[in-house]
C-alpha positions in Angstrom: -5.3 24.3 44.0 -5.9 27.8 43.5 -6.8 29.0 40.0 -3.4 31.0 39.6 -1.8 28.1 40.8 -3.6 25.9 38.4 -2.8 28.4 35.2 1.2 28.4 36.2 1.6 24.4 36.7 -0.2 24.3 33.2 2.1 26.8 32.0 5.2 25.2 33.1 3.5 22.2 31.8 3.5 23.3 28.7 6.8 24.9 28.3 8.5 21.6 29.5 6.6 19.7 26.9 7.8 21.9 25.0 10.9 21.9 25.3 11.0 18.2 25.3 9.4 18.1 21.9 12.0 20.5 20.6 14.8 18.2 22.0 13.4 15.0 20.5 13.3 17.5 16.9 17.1 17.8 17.3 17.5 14.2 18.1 15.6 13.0 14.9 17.2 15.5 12.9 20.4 14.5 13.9 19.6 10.8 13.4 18.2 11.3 9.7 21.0 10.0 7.4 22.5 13.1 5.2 21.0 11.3 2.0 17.1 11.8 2.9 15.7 14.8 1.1 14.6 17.6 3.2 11.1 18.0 1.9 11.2 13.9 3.5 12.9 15.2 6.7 10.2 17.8 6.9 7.4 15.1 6.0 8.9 12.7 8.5 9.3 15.4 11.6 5.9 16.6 10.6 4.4 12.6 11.4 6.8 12.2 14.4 6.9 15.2 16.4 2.8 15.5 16.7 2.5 12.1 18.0 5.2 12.7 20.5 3.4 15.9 21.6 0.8 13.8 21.9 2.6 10.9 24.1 4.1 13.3 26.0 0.4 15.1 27.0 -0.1 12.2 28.5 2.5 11.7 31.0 2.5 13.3 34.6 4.4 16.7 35.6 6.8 14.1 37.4 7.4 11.8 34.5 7.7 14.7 32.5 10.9 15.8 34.3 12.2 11.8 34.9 14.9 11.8 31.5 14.5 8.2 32.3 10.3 8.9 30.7 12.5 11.4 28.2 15.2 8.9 26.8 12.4 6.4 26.4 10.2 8.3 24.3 13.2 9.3 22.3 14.5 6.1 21.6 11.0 5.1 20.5 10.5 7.9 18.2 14.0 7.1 16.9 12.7 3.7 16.2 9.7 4.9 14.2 12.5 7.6 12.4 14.3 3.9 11.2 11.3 2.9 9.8 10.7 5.8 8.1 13.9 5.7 6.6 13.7 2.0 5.3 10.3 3.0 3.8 11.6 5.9 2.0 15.4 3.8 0.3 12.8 0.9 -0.2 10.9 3.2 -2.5 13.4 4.8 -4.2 15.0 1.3 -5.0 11.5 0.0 -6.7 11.6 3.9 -8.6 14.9 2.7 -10.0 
């Protein structure tokens, strides 16, 4: 590969991760129930979305555009997210 070649796959790289990142955002957001504070949504996203750039750094161009790769990364962040959420009612309940 050329060196231009190599700086425009990285770039598209990049913008699809992303893009993918941002999409997973939405999806968490969305999935946060209405009575989590923000400043614990913010706290939350700021733990999940890292570690999903992260995971997603590590996939392949071609998994990277499989939504099959993209759902399951979602759903696992979402699963983290639950936890999250459990942690945070359990406290309040113990604050009580």
């Amino acid at each position: 590969m050329t060196e231009t070649s190599t700086t425009v796959q990285q770039g598209f790289r990049a913008k699809l991760i992303d893009a993918i990142v941002f999409r997973i955002g939405q999806d968490v957001e969305n999935s946060m129930p209405s009575d989590i504070p923000t400043d614990t949504r913010k706290a939350i996203l700021g733990e999940v979305l890292p570690n999903s750039r992260f995971v997603l750094s590590r996939l392949t161009n071609e998994e990277l555009q499989d939504e099959g790769h993209i759902e399951r990364q979602i759903e696992s962040t979402l699963r983290i997210i639950n936890g999250f959420v459990r942690r945070v009612r359990a406290q309040r309940r113990r604050s009580q």
